[in-house]
C-alpha positions in Angstrom: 2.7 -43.5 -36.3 0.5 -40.9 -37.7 1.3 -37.3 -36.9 -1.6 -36.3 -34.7 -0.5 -39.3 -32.4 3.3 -37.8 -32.0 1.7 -34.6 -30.3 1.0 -34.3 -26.6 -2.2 -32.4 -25.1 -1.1 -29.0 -23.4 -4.6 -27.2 -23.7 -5.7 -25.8 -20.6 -9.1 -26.3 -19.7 -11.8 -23.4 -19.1 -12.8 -24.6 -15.5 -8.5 -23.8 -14.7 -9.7 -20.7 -15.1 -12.9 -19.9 -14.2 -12.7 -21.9 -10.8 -8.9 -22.4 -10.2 -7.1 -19.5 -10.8 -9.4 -17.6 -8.7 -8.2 -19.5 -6.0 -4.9 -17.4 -6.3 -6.5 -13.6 -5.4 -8.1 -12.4 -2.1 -11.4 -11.3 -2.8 -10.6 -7.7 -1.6 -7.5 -7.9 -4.6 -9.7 -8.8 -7.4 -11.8 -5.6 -6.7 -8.7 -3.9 -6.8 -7.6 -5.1 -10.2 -10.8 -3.9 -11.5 -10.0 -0.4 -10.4 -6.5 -0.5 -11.2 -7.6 -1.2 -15.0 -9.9 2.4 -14.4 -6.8 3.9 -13.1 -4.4 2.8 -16.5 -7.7 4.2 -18.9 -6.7 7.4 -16.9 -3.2 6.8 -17.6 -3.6 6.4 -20.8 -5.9 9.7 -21.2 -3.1 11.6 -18.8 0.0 10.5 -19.4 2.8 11.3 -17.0 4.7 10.0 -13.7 2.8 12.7 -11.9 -0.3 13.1 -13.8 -3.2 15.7 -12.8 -6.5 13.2 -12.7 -9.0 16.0 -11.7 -12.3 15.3 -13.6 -11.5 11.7 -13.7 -14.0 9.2 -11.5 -14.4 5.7 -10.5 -17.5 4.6 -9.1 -17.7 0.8 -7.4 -21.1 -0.5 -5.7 -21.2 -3.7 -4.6 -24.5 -5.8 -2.3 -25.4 -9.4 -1.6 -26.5 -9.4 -5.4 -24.2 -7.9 -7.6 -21.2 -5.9 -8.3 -20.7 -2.7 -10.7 -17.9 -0.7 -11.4 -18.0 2.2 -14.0 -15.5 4.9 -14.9 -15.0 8.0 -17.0 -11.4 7.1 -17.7 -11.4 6.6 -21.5 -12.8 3.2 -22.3 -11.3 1.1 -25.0 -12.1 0.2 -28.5 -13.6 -2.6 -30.4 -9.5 -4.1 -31.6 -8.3 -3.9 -28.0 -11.3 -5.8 -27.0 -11.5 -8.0 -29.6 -7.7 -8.6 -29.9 -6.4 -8.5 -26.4 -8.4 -7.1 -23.1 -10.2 -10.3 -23.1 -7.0 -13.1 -24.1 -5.2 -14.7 -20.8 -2.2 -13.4 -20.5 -1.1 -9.9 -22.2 -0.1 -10.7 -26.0 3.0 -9.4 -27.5 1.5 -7.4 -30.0 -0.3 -5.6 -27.2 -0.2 -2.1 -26.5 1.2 -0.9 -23.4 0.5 1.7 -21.4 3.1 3.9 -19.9 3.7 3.6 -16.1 1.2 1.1 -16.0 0.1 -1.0 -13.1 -2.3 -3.8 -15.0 0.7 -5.7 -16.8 -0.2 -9.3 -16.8 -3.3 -9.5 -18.6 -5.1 -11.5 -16.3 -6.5 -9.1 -13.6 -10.2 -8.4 -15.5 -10.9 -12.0 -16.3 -10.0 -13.4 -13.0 -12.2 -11.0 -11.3 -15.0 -11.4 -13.2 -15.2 -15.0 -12.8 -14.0 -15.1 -9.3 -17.4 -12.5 -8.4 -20.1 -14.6 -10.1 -21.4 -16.6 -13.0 -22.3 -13.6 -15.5 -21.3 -10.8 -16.5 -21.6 -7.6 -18.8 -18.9 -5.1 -20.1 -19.9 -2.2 -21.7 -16.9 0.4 -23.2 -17.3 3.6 -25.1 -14.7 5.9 -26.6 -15.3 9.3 -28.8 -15.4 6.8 -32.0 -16.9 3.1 -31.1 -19.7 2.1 -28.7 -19.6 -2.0 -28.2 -20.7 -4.3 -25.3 -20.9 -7.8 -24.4 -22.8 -10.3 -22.1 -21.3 -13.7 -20.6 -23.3 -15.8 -19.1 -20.1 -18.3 -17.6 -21.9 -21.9 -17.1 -22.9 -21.6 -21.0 -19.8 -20.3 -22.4 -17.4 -23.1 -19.4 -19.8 -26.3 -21.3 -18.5 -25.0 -24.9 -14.8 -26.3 -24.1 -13.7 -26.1 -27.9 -15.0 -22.2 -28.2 -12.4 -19.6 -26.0 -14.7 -16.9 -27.8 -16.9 -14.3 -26.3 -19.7 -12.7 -28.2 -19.9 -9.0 -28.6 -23.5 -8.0 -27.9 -23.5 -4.9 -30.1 -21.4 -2.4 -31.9 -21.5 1.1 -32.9 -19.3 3.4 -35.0 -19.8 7.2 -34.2 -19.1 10.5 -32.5 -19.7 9.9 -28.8 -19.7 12.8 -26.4 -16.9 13.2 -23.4 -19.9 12.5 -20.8 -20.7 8.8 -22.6 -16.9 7.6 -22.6 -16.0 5.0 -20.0 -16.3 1.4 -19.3 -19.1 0.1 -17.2 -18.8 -3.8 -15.8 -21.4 -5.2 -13.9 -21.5 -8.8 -12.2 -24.8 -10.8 -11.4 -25.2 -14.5 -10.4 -22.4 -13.9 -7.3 -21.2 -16.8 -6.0 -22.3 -17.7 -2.7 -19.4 -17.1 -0.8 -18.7 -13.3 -2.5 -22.4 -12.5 -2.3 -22.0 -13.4 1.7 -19.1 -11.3 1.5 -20.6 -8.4 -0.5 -22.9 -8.4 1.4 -21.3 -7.7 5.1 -20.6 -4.2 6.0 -17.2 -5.1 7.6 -16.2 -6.5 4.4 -17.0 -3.1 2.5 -15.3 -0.6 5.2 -11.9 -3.1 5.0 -12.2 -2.7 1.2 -12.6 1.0 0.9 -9.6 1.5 3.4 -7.4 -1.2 1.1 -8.7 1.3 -1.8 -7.6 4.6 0.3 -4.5 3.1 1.2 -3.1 0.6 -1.8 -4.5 3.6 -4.4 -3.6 6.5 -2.4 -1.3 8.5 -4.8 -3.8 8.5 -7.4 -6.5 9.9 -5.0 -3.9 12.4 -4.3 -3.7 13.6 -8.0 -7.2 13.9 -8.1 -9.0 11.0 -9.2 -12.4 10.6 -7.4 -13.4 7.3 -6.6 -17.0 6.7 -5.1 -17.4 3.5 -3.1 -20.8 2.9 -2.3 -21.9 6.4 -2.5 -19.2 7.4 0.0 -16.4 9.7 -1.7 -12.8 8.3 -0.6 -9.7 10.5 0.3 -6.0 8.9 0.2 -4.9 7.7 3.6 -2.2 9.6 5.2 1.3 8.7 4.8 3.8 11.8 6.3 7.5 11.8 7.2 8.3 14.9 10.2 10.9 17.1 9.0 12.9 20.5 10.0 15.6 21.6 12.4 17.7 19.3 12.4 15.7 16.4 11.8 15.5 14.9 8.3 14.8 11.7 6.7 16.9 9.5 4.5 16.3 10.3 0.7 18.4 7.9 -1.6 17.5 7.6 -5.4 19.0 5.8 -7.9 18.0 3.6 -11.9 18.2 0.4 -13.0 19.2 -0.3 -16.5 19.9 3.3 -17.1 21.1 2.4 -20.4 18.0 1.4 -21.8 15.1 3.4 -23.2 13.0 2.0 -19.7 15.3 2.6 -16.8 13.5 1.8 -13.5 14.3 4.9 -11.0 14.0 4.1 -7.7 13.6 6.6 -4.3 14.1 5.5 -0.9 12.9 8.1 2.0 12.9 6.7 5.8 12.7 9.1 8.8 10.5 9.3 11.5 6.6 10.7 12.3 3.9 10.0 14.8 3.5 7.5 17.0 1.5 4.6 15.2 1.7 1.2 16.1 -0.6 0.3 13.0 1.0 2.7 10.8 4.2 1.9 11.1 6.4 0.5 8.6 7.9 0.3 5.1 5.2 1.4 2.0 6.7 -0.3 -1.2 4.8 1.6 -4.5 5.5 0.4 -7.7 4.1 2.9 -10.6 1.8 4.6 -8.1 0.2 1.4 -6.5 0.9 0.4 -3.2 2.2 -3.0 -3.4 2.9 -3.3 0.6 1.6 -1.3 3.3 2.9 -0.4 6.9 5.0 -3.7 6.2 7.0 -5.1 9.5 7.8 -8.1 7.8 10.7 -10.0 6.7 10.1 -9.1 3.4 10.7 -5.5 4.0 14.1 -6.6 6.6 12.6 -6.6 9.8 13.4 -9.5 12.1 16.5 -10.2 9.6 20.7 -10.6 9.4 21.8 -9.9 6.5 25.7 -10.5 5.0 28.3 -8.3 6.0 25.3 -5.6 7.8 24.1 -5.1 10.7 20.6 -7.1 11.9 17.3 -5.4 12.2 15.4 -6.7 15.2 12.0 -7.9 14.8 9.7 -4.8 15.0 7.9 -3.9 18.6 6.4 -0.8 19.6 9.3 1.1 20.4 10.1 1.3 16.4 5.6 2.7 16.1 7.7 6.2 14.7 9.7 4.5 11.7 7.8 5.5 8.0 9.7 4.2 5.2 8.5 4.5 1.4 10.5 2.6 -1.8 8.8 4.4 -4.9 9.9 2.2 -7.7 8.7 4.0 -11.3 9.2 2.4 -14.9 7.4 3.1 -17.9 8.2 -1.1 -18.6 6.1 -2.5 -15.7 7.7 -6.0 -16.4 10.3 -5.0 -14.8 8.6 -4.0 -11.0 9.3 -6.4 -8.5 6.0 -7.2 -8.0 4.1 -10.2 -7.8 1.0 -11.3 -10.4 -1.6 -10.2 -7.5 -0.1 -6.9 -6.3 -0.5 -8.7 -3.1 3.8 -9.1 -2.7 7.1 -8.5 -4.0 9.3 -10.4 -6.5 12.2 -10.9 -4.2 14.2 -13.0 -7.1 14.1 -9.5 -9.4 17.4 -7.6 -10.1 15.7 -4.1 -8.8 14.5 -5.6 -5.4 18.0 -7.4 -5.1 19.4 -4.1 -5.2 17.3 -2.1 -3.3 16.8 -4.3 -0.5 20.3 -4.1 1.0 20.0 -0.2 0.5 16.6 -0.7 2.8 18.4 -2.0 5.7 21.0 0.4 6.1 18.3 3.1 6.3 16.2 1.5 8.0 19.6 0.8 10.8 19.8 3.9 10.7 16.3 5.1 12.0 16.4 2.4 14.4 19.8 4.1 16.0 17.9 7.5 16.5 14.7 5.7 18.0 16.7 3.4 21.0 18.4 7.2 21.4 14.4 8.7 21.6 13.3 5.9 23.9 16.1 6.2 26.1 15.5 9.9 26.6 11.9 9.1 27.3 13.1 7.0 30.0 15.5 9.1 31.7 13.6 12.2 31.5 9.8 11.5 30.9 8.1 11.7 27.8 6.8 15.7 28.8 10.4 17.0 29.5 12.9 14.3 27.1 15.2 17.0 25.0 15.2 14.7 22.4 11.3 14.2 22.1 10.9 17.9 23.0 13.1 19.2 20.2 11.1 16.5 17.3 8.3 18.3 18.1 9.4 21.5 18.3 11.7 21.5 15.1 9.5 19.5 12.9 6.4 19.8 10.6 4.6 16.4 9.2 5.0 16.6 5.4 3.8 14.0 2.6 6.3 11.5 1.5 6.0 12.0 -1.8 7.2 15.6 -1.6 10.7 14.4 -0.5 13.4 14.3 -3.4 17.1 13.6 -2.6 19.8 12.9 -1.6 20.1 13.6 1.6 21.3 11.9 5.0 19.2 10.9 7.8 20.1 13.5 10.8 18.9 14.7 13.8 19.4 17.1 16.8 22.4 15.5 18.8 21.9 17.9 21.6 19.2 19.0 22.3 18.5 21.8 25.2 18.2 19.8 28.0 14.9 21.6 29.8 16.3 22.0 33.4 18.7 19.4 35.8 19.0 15.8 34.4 16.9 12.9 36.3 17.2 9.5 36.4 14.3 7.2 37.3 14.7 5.1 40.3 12.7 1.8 40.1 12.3 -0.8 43.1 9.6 -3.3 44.5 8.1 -3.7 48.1 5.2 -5.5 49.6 1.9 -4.2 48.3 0.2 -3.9 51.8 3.3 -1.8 53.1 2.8 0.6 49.7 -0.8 1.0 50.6 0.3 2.0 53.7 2.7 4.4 53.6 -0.3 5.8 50.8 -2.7 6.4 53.4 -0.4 7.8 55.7 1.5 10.5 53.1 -1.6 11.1 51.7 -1.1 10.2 48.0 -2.8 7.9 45.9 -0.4 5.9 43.9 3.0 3.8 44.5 4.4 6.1 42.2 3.9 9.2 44.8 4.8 7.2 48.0 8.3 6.5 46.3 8.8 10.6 44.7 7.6 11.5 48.7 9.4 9.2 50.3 12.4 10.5 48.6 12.0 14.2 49.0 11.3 13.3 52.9 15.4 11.7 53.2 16.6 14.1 50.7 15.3 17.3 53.2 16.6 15.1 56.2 19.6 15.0 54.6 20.0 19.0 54.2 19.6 18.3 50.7 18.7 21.5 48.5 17.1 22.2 45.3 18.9 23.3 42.8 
């Protein structure tokens, strides 16, 4: 049997990628893989967990008939494209960037060819000026050639204000440009870019969406008195030259149905917001711990945040999309437990808050009088540890305790005794109908 006939074919094929694998990514995601590769140019400029991005700028613009996004973050050279920006899947030889939040080498490309059927890249850096045009259908027929073509190249000295990478999309396919195109679309995407890119807003990286200039959404823990949050932080593989530190802070802040939750941030990027999942241990037993109820209203104070920071991205537990967590990694399996006892914790103090709501009122409940008395809303990223969830055990109780009485009567008989005490709710028939037998009674106020 002749050689060729002993080997098997394990090629993939172009339309895997261009019309498959985009299948994988939420439209909304793919945009934000294009400006988390802006964000790593800027990492790569300013290096540092907590880098000052001030100057830096993203600028996205997307309609029914195109997309564009253009930075000022660097751009990269004519090897990096050449070599590896462009392959599927990150090669080994590949630099990396520190703290980096593009790892698996396939954000760019799937974008690209999830958005349309052509496309443009243009890069510039202090030395090299190079860009390239795709048109997709042409370069999908040639199913031996996994080149693209650079359109030009340039050696030189290039000022600041010319370095960056421009990419623009045309030939959308129908279903983005519908998408594109719909306002509701746009204002969900710029508040997935406030939230899931918040911490690099907040060191100073403007990002332009549409012409509208976005701020980082608000993420606070209340703190003070004697109220704080938990604040746990510990590394994994601390013996190697990429240790992955980890910092756990849950505690308490406003009332927020929608904000509620546990943040997981992985190198900056918010991998899951407000989550009240299972993934995050809500609604879940786990061995040898207490269970965490399945999350309801009463629970609309809880803020929990799990920074996880590695200069070795590999090894976040995060998914390929940044859409999830990668539950089977060693980091997750040992911050997860750590999760629920803080999170048990919280819980305990909020059934304490909502019972002293109940007894008291929410305008005279020591408990929720002294939170907001004692306490200041402070970003979550300002907390460093260790430190013990606590709050105020006893708080002043503001004059003699109540307890709510609660009963049921015939509605016509309520509406009655309304018109005849004067008052205008069931409510006030039962608090007058009480002080009327408590005077009867010689009761006294005390």
């Amino acid at each position: 049997m002749p050689n060729e006939e002993l080997h098997i074919d394990a090629m993939p094929t172009k339309a895997f990628f261009v019309d498959m694998l985009v299948r994988d990514i939420p439209l909304e995601r793919a945009v934000l893989d294009l400006v988390d590769n802006c964000i790593d140019g800027a990492k790569r400029m300013r290096p540092g967990e907590e880098p000052d991005f001030h100057g830096l700028n993203v600028s996205v613009h997307l309609d029914g008939d195109g997309f564009e996004i253009a930075d000022n973050c660097g751009g990269f050279d004519v090897e990096t494209a050449r070599n590896y920006a462009f392959r599927f899947g990150r090669p080994e030889k590949a630099a990396s960037t520190d703290y980096s939040i593009g790892q698996f080498g396939v954000g760019m490309k799937r974008a690209l060819f999830k958005f349309g059927r052509y496309f443009e890249v243009h890069s510039t850096t202090t030395k090299q000026r190079w860009s390239m045009h795709v048109d997709v259908d042409t370069w999908e027929r040639d199913e031996g050639n996994w080149y693209f073509d650079f359109a030009n190249v340039e050696e030189g000295q290039f000022a600041d204000a010319e370095v960056g990478t421009r990419i623009i999309v045309k030939r959308l396919r129908p279903e983005v440009s519908r998408q594109f195109a719909s306002e509701h679309f746009k204002r969900q995407l710029s508040e997935m870019i406030r939230s899931h890119q918040r911490q690099f807003l907040a060191f100073g990286l403007a990002i332009d969406f549409g012409g509208l200039h976005l701020t980082n959404t608000d993420l606070r823990i209340r703190s003070g008195g004697q109220f704080n949050p938990a604040i746990e932080e510990f590394a994994v593989d601390d013996d190697t030259d990429a240790p992955v530190n980890v910092r756990i802070v849950a505690g308490i802040s406003e009332s927020s149905p929608t904000a509620a939750g546990w943040y997981v941030i992985c190198n900056g990027r918010v991998i899951l917001s407000a989550d009240r999942s299972e993934s995050t241990g809500w609604n879940s037993v786990a061995e040898q711990k207490d269970g965490i109820p399945k999350y309801h209203n009463q629970y609309a104070r809880f803020r929990g945040a799990v920074f996880f920071s590695c200069r070795d991205s590999k090894k976040l537990p995060w998914n390929t999309t940044k859409t999830g967590l990668d539950a089977s990694t060693t980091v997750w399996q040992l911050t997860f437990p750590k999760m629920l006892d803080h999170t048990r914790t919280v819980i305990n103090f909020l059934n304490a808050l909502d019972n002293s709501i109940e007894e008291y009122g929410a305008k005279a409940s020591p408990l929720l009088v002294a939170l907001n008395k004692e306490t200041l809303a402070k970003e979550v990223e300002k907390f460093r540890g260790p430190a013990s969830f606590s709050w105020n055990r006893t708080p002043q109780v503001p004059g003699p305790k109540t307890i709510k009485i609660q009963y049921s009567r015939e509605e016509t008989k309520i509406q009655s005794l309304m018109t005849a005490l004067g008052v205008t709710s069931a409510k006030a028939v039962g608090e007058k109908t009480f002080d009327i037998i408590f005077e009867e009674q010689g009761g006294e106020d005390q």
